[in-house]
N, C-alpha and C positions, 0 to 999 in steps of 0.2 A: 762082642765088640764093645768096646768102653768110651764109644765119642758119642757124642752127641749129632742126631738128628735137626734139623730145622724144616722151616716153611714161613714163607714172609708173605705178605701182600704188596703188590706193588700197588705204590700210587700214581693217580693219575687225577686232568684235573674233571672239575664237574660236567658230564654230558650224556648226554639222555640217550647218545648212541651204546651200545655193548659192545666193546674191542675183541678183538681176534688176538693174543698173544702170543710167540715162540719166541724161544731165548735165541740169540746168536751160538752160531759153533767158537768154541774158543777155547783155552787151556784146560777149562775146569768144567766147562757145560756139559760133560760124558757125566757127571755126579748127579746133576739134576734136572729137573724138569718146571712147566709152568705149564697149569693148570689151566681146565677153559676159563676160569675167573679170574685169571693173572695172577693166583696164588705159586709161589716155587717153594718147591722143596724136594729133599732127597731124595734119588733113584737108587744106590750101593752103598757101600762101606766108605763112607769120608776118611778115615784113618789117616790116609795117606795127606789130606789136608789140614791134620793137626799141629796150628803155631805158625800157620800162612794166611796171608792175605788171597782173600777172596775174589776178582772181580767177575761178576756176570752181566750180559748184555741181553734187556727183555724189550721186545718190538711190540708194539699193541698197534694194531692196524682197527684205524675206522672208517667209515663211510667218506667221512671229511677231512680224514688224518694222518698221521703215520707221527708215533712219539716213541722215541728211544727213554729207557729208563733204563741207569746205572747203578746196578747193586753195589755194595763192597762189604763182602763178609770178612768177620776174622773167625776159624774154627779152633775150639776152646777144646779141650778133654776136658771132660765129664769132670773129672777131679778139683777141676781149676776155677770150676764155673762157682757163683753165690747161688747159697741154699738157705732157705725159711725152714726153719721147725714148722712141720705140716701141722701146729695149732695154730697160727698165725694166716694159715691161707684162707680161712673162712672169713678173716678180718673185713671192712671194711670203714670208710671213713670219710671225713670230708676235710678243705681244706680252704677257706676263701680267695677269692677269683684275686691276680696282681700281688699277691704274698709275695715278700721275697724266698730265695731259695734257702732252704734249711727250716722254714716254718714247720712247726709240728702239724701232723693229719691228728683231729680230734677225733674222739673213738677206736683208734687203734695204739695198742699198747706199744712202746718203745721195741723196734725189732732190731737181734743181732748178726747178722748176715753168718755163714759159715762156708770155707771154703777149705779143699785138701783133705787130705787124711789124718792133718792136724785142726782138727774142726774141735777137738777133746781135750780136755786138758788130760793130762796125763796120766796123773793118780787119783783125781777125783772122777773124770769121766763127765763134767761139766762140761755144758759149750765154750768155747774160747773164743775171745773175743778176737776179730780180727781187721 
């Protein structure tokens, strides 16, 4: 199978109680599941959820509560997804706190994302930029 896996944490807000989780039954909840930490992720073969919108419904029950959280995934093929040359994943860096967006992270070298099976250029075998 050539999709892609996930698992997300849900969030929720601060309290010192531990939630009980279960997703709602619905179109797509037969693919996956929620962890006793409120973590979801795959049970089978998403395949069939490639290049659709996602929505799932997770319930966290507490002592003093009941909070619905609304996922909304979109499932990518594998192909489609952005890829780091795996010398760039040990990277890391900083970046001051209110920068606006685009500000460079210092320590880490200028990174070119890759995506498709045109990630190469052609005749050189270079990453292409995309």
């Amino acid at each position: 199978n050539d999709t892609t896996s996930s698992a997300a944490k849900t969030s929720s807000s601060a309290s010192t109680s531990v939630g009980a989780y279960h997703m709602l039954a619905g179109d797509y909840s037969k693919y996956f599941t929620v962890l006793d930490d409120g973590v979801v992720m795959t049970t089978s073969d998403i395949s069939p959820l490639v290049n659709r919108p996602v929505n799932l419904v997770v319930v966290e029950e507490t002592p003093n509560a009941t909070n619905t959280h609304n996922l909304q995934l979109f499932v990518m093929h594998r192909s489609d997804m952005l890829r780091f040359p795996g010398t760039m994943l040990d990277a890391s860096g900083e970046v001051r706190e209110n920068r606006p967006t685009g500000t460079r992270v210092r320590g880490i070298p200028l990174m070119q994302a890759l995506s498709g099976d045109a990630a190469v250029e052609n005749n050189t075998g270079a990453p292409k930029k995309v």
